[in-house]
Structures are given as C-alpha cells and as structure tokens.
C-alpha positions in Angstrom: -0.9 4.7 -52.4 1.5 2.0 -51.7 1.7 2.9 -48.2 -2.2 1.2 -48.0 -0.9 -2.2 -48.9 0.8 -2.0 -45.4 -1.3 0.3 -43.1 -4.2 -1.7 -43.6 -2.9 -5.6 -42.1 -1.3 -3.6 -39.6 -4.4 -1.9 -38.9 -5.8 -5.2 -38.9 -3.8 -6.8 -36.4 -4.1 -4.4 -34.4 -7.5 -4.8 -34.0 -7.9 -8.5 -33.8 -4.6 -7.9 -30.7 -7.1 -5.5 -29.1 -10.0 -7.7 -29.3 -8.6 -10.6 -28.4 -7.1 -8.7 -25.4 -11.0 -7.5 -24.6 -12.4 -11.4 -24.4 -9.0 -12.7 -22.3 -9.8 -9.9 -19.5 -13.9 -10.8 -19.7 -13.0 -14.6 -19.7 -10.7 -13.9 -16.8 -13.3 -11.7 -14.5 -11.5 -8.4 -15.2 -14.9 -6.3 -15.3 -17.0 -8.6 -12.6 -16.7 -5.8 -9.9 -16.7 -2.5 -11.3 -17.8 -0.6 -7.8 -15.6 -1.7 -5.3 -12.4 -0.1 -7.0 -13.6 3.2 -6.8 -14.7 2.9 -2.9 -11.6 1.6 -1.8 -9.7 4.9 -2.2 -12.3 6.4 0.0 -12.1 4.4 2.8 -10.1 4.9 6.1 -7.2 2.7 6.5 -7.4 0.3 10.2 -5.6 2.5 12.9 -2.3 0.0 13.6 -1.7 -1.4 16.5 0.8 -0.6 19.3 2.7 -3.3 20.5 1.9 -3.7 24.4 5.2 -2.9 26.3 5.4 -4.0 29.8 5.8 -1.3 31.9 9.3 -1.9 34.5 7.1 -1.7 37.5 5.9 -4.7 37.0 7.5 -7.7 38.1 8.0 -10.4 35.5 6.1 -13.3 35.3 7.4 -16.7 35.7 
C-alpha cells in the first residue's frame, strides 16, 4: 500500500511532462502539415547533374 504514496506523483508528473510536451509541439507548428511527410518518401529524387567536361578537341578559349 505504501508503494501508492509514490506511484501516484510520479504518475502525475508524468502526465503534466507529457502534456506540457503536447502544447510546446502545437505552439511550435509540430502538427501544421500532416500530408506532406508521408509524400516525400514517395517522390523521385532530381537526377544530378554531370559536370560539363570539355572535350580535348576543342581548343581553349581565351
């Protein structure tokens, strides 16, 4: 019975930690865009682009 006296505050803080943790993450747009995160795995990444070598027929400029 004894081990109620110290289950319960710890319960309690626990609680007021994970709410408090809730209303930092709303106040600080955590859950404005919902949609976009679960696109972005889906779409193709940009093809990279190939430096432009000059070819050693050409004669250099300048």
């Amino acid at each position: 019975m004894n081990i109620l006296l110290v289950l319960i505050p710890v319960t309690v803080l626990v609680l007021l930690v994970a709410v408090g943790l809730f209303f930092w993450a709303v106040n600080h747009q955590q859950f404005d865009d919902l949609d976009s995160p679960a696109i972005l795995p889906l779409l193709d990444e940009p093809a990279p682009e190939e430096p432009t070598a000059r070819s050693s027929e050409e004669p250099p400029v300048g």
